[in-house]
C-alpha positions as CSV (number, residue, x, y, z in Angstrom):
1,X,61.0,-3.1,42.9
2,X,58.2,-2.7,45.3
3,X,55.3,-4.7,45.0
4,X,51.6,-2.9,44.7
5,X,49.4,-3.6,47.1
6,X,47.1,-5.3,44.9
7,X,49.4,-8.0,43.8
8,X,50.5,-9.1,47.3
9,X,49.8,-12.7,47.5
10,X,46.4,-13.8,49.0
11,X,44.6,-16.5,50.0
12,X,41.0,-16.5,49.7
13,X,38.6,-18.6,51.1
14,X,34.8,-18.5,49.8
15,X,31.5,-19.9,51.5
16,X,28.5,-20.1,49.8
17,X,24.8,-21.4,50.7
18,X,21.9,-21.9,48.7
19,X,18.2,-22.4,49.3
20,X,16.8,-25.8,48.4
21,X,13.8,-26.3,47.0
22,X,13.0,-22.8,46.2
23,X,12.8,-23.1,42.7
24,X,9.6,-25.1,43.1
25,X,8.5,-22.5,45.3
26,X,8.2,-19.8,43.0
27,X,6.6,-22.0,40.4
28,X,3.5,-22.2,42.2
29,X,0.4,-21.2,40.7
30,X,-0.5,-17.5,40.1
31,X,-2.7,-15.4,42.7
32,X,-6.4,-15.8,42.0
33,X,-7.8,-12.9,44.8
34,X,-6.1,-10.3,46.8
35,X,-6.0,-13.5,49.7
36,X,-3.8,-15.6,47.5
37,X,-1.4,-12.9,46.8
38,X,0.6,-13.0,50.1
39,X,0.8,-16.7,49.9
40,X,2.0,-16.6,46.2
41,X,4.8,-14.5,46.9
42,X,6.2,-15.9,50.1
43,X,9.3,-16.6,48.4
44,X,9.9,-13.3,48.1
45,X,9.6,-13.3,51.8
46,X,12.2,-16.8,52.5
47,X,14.7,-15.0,50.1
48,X,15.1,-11.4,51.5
49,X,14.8,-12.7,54.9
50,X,17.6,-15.7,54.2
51,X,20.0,-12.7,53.0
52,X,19.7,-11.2,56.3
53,X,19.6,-13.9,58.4
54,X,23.3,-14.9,56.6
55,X,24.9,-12.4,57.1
56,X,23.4,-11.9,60.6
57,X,24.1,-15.6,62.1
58,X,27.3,-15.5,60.4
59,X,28.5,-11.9,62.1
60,X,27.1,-13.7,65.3
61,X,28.8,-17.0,65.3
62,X,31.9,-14.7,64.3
63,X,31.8,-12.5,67.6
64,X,30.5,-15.4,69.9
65,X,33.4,-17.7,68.8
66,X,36.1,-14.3,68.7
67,X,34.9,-13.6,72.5
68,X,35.7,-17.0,73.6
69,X,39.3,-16.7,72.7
70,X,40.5,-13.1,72.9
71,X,43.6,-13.6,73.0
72,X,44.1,-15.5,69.8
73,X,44.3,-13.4,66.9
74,X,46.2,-15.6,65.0
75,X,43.7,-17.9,64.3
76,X,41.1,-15.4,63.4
77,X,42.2,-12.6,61.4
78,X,39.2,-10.3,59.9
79,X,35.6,-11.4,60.0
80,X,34.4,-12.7,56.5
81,X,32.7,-10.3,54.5
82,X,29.3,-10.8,52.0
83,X,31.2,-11.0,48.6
84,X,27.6,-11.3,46.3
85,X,24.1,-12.9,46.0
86,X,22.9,-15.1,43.1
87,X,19.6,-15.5,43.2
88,X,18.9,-17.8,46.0
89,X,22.5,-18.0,47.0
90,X,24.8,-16.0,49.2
91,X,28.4,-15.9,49.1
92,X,30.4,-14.7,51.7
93,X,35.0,-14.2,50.9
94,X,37.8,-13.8,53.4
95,X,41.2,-13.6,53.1
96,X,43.2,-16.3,55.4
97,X,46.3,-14.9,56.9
98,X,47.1,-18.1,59.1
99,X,46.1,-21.7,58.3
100,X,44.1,-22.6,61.6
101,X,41.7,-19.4,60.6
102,X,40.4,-22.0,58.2
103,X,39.4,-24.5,60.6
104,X,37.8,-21.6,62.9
105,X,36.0,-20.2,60.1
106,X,34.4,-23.0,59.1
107,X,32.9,-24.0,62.4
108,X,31.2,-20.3,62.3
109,X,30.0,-20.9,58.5
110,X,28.4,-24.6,60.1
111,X,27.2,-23.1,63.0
112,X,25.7,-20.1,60.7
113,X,24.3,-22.9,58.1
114,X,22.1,-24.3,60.9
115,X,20.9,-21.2,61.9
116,X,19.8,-20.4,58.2
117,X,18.2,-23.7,58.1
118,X,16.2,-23.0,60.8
119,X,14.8,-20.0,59.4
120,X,14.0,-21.2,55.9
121,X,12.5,-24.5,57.5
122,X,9.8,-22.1,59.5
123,X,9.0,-20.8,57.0
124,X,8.3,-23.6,54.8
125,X,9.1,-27.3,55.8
126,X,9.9,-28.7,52.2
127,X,13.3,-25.8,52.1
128,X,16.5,-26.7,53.1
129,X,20.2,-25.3,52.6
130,X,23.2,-26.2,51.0
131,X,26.4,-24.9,51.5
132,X,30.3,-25.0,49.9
133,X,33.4,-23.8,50.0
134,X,36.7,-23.4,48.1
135,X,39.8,-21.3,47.7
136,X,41.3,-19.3,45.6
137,X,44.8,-18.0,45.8
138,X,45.6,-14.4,44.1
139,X,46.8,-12.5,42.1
140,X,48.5,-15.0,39.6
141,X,46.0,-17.6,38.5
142,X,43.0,-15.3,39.7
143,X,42.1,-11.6,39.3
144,X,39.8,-8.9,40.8
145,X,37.9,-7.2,38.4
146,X,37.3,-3.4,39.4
147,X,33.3,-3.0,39.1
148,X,33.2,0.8,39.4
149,X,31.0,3.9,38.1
150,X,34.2,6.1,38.5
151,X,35.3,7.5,35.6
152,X,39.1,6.5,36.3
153,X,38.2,3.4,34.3
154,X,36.3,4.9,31.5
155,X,37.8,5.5,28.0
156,X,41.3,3.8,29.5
157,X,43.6,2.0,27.0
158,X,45.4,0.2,29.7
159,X,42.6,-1.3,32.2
160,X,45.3,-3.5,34.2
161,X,47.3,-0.3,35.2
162,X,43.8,1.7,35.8
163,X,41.9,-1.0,37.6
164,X,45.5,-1.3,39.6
165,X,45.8,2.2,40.6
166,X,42.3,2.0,42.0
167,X,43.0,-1.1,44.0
168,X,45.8,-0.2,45.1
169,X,43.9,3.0,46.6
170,X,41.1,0.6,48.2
171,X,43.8,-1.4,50.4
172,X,45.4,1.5,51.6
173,X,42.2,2.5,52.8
174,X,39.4,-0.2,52.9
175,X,37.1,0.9,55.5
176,X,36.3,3.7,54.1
177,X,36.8,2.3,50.0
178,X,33.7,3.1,47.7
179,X,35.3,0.4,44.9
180,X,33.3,-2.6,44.2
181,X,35.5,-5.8,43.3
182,X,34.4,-9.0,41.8
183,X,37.0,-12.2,41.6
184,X,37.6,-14.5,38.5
185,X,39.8,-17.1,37.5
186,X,39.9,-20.5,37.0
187,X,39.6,-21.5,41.5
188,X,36.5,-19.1,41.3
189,X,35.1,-21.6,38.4
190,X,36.2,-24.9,40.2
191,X,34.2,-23.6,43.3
192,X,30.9,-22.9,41.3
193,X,31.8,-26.3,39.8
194,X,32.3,-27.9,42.9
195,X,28.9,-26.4,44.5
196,X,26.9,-27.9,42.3
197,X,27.1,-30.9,44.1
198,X,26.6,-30.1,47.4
199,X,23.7,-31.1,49.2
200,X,21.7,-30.6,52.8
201,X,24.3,-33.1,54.3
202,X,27.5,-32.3,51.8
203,X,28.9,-29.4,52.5
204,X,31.1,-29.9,49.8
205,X,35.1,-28.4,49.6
206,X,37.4,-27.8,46.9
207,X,40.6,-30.1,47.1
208,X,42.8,-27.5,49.3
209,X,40.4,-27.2,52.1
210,X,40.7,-30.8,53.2
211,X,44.5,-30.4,52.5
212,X,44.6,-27.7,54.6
213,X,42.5,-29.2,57.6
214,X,44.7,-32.6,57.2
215,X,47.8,-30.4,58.4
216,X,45.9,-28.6,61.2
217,X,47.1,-30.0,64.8
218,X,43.0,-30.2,66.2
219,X,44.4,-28.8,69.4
220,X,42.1,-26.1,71.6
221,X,39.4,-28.3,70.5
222,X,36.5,-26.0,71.1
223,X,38.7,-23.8,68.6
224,X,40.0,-25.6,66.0
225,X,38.7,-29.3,66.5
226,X,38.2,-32.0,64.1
227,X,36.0,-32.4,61.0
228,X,34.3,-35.3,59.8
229,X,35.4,-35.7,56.3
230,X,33.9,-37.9,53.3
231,X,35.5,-38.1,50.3
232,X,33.0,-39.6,46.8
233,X,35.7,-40.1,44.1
234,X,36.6,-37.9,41.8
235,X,34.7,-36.8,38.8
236,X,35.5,-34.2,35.2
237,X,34.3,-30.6,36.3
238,X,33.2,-28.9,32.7
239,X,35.6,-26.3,31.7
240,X,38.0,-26.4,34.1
241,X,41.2,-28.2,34.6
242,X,41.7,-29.3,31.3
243,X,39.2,-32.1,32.7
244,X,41.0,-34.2,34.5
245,X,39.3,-35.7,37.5
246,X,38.9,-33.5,40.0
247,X,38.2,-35.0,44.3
248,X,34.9,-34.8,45.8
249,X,35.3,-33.6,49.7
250,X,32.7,-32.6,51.7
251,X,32.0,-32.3,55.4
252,X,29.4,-34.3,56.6
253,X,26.7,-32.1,58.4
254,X,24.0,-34.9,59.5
255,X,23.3,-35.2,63.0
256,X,24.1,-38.4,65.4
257,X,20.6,-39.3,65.2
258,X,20.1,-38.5,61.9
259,X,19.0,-41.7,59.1
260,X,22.4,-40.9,57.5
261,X,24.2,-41.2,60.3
262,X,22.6,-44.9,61.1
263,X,22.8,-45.5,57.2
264,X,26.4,-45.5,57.2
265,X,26.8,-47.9,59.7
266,X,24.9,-50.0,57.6
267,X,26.8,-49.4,54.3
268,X,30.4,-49.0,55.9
269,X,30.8,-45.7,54.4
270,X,33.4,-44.1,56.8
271,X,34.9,-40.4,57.1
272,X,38.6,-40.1,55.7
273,X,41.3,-40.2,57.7
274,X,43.5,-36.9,57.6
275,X,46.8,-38.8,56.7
276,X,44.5,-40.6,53.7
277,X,43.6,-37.0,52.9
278,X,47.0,-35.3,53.2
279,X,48.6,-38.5,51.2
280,X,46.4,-38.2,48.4
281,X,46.0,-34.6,48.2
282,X,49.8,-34.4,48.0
283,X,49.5,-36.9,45.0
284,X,46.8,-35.0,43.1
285,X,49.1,-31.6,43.2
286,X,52.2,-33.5,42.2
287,X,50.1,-34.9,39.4
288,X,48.1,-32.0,37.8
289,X,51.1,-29.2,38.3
290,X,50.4,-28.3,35.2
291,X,46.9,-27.0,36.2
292,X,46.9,-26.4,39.9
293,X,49.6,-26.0,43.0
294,X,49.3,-26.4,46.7
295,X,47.9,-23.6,48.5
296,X,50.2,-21.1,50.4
297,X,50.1,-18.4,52.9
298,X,52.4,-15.8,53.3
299,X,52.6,-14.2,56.6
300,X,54.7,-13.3,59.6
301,X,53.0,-15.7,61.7
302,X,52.5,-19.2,59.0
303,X,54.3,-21.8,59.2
304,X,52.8,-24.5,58.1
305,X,51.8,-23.8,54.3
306,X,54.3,-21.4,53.4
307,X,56.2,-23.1,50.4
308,X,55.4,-21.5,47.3
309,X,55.4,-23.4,44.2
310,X,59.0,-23.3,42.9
311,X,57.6,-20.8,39.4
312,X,55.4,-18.6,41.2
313,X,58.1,-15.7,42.3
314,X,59.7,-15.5,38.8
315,X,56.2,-15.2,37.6
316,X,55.1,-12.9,40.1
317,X,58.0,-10.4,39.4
318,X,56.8,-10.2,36.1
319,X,53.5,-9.1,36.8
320,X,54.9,-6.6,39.1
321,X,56.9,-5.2,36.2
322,X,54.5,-5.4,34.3
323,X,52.5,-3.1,36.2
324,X,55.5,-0.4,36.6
325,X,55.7,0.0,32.7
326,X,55.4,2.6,31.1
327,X,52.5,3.7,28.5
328,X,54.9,4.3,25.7
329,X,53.4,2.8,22.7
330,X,56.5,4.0,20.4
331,X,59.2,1.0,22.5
332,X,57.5,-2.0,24.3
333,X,53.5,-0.7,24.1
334,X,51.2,-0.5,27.6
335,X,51.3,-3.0,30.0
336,X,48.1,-4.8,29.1
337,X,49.4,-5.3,25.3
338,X,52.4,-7.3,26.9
339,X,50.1,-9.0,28.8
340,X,49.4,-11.9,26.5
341,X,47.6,-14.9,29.4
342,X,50.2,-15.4,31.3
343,X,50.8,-12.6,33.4
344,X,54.0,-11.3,32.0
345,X,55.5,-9.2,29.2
346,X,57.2,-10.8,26.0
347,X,60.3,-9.4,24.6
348,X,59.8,-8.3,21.2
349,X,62.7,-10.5,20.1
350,X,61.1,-13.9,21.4
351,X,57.5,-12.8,20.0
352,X,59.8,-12.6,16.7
353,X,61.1,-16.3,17.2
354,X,57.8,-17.4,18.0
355,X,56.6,-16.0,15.0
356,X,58.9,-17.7,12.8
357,X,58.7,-21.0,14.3
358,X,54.9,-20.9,13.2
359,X,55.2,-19.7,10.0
360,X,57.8,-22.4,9.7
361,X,55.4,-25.1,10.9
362,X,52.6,-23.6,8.8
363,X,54.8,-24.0,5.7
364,X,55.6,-27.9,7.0
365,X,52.4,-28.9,7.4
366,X,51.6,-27.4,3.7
367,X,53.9,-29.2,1.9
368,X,52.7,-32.6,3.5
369,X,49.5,-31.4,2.4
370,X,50.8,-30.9,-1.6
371,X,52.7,-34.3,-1.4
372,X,49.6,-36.2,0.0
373,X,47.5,-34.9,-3.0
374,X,49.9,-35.3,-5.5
375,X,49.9,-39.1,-4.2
C-alpha cells in the first residue's frame, strides 16, 4: 500500500527568537502630547522591524553560507521557512533531509541571532534576544493541523481523511500551495517548554539536537564545525513527558571577551564533550522509551541516523491504513472513529475484550468495596 504524501516520515527542526525586555517596553507610561506619542509606541516600531529583519538576516546568512559551498547539496537541503509569530517571538521550521544540514543551519540561525541583536539593541540598549531550538519528528507522535478557509474542511465527519487529502495536494505542489499548516504534538510542547529557559547567552536545544551534533564528524570546518555546548542538569517540563527529567542543552553564544567567558574560567564551568553528550543522550532514550525515541532521518543520502525505533513501521502502517479506509459507517465506521490516540484502527473484536476486561475490573473493585463496609 502506497504511502500519502503527508505521512512520509519527517524531521523537523524549529528555531525560535524572542525579544527581551520588551515587555517592560510597552508598559511605559501613556502619551501625554502628540510629542510623546512616537516615543510611547516605539515598540511597535522594534517589533515589526525585528519580524523583518528575521526573516531577512536569516534568508541572508542562508544564501551567503549556500554560495560558499555550491556543490554541497547534501548538507543544505531547502532554506528554512517562517512557520509563525507570537507576539514578540518568531519562529522559523525546516525539514532536515541529511544530518550535517543541522549543524549548517544552525550556524546561519547564530549568525542571524546577532544580526537581530544588533537591530533591537539600536534601537534601544536595555533589548536583547533569545533564541531555541528543537525537533520534532512527524507524522506519528506529531501532526499538522490544516488551518484553511476552504470549504473542503467544513461540515466533514472525517477531518483526518479531509485535512489528508488537502495535504497531500500541498506537497505535490508547494510552491504554488494556498494551505496554511500549523504543527502539534507533544516535541512542539517540549520545544515551547524548553524555550522558556533560554537566555541572551543560552541558546537552549531540545535533547536530539546535541545528539545529533555529537555524531557529526566537524569536518569542512567553515561548514559544519564545532559547537560549544553546556549542558545545566536536567529539570521536570510541565505537561510533557510524563515529567520525568528532561536535559538542559544550550549553545553558549557569549563572546571571548565577554564577562561569561572569563566567569567560567573562574567557576570551572566547562562545555560538554561530544562523547559525554552522545553517551548520555543514548542513556536518556534507552531510559524514557516509553515517552520519546532517537531521532531519524530517512533519505537516500543518511547514514548516520537512519535506525528507526524497532515499533515505529508497524505503527506507521497503520496510520497509512487508516487513512485508505473507507467511510462506511454500517462495517468498521470512518477513519477518524478508529482512530482512538494512538494512530491506528481497533478491531471491533479487541474493543469487545477490552470492554469486558473493564467491566470485569469494575465489578472487582465493587465487591472489595461491599466487603470493606460490611467489615
Amino acid at each position: 500500500m502506497e504511502c500519502p504524501e503527508f505521512l512520509r516520515p519527517r524531521l523537523r527542526l524549529f528555531l525560535s527568537a524572542d525579544i527581551v525586555g520588551s515587555t517592560a517596553l510597552k508598559q511605559t507610561r501613556g502619551p501625554v502630547d502628540v510629542g510623546d506619542l512616537r516615543k510611547h509606541y516605539a515598540w511597535f516600531s522594534v517589533i515589526q522591524g525585528f519580524y523583518v529583519v528575521a526573516r531577512q538576516s536569516l534568508s541572508q546568512c542562508w544564501a551567503e553560507r549556500r554560495g560558499k559551498w555550491p556543490d554541497n547539496d547534501d548538507c543544505f537541503g531547502d532554506e528554512p521557512e517562517l512557520w509563525k509569530t507570537i507576539g514578540d517571538e518568531v519562529i522559523f521550521e525546516k525539514v532536515l533531509t541529511d544530518h550535517r544540514q543541522l549543524a549548517v543551519t544552525l550556524h546561519c540561525w547564530v549568525e542571524a541571532v546577532e544580526e537581530m541583536r544588533n537591530f533591537v539593541k539600536l534601537r534601544n540598549s536595555s533589548l536583547d534576544i533569545k533564541c531555541a531550538a528543537w525537533l520534532a519528528g512527524f507524522p506519528v507522535r506529531n501532526k499538522e493541523v490544516v488551518l484553511s478557509h476552504k470549504e473542503e474542511l467544513e461540515n466533514q465527519d472525517d477531518y483526518n481523511k479531509s485535512s489528508g487529502l488537502l495535504l497531500n495536494e500541498h506537497y505535490a505542489n508547494t510552491e504554488s500551495s494556498q494551505l496554511s499548516i500549523d504543527y502539534v504534538g507533544p516535541s512542539i510542547d517540549i520545544g515551547f517548554r524548553v524555550a522558556s529557559y533560554a537566555t541572551p547567552r543560552k541558546f537552549v536545544l531540545s535533547v536530539g539536537i546535541p545528539y545529533i551534533l555529537a555524531l557529526t564528524s566537524p569536518t569542512q570546518s567553515g561548514l559544519i564545525g564545532d559547537f560549544r555546548i553546556f549542558y545545566d542538569g536536567s529539570r521536570p517540563l510541565k505537561g510533557v513527558l510524563g515529567g520525568v527529567n528532561y536535559p538542559l542543552f544550550w549553545i553558549d553564544l557569549s563572546k571571548e571577551d565577554s564577562i561569561d567567558y572569563h566567569e567560567d574560567r573562574l567557576t570551572g564551568h566547562r562545555e560538554a564533550a561530544r562523547d559525554d553528550i552522545r553517551r548520555y543522550c543514548d542513556a536518556f532514550y534507552e531510559e524514557h522509551d516509553i515517552y520519546t525515541h532517537r531521532p531519524f532521518i530517512q533519505s537516500p543520502t543518511e547514514q548516520q541516523i537512519s535506525k528507526k525505533p524497532e515499533w515505529w513501521d508497524e505503527l506507521h502502517s497503520n496510520l497509512i491504513k487508516n487513512f485508505y479506509l473507507e467511510d462506511d459507517s454500517a462495517s468498521e465506521g470512518p477513519a477518524e472513529g478508529a482512530d482512538l490516540g494512538i494512530d491506528q484502527p481497533v478491531d471491533e473484536d479487541k474493543w469487545q475484550e477490552r470492554v469486558s476486561v473493564i467491566l470485569g475490573l469494575l465489578s472487582k473493585f465493587q465487591e472489595e468495596d461491599s466487603d470493606d463496609k460490611s467489615s
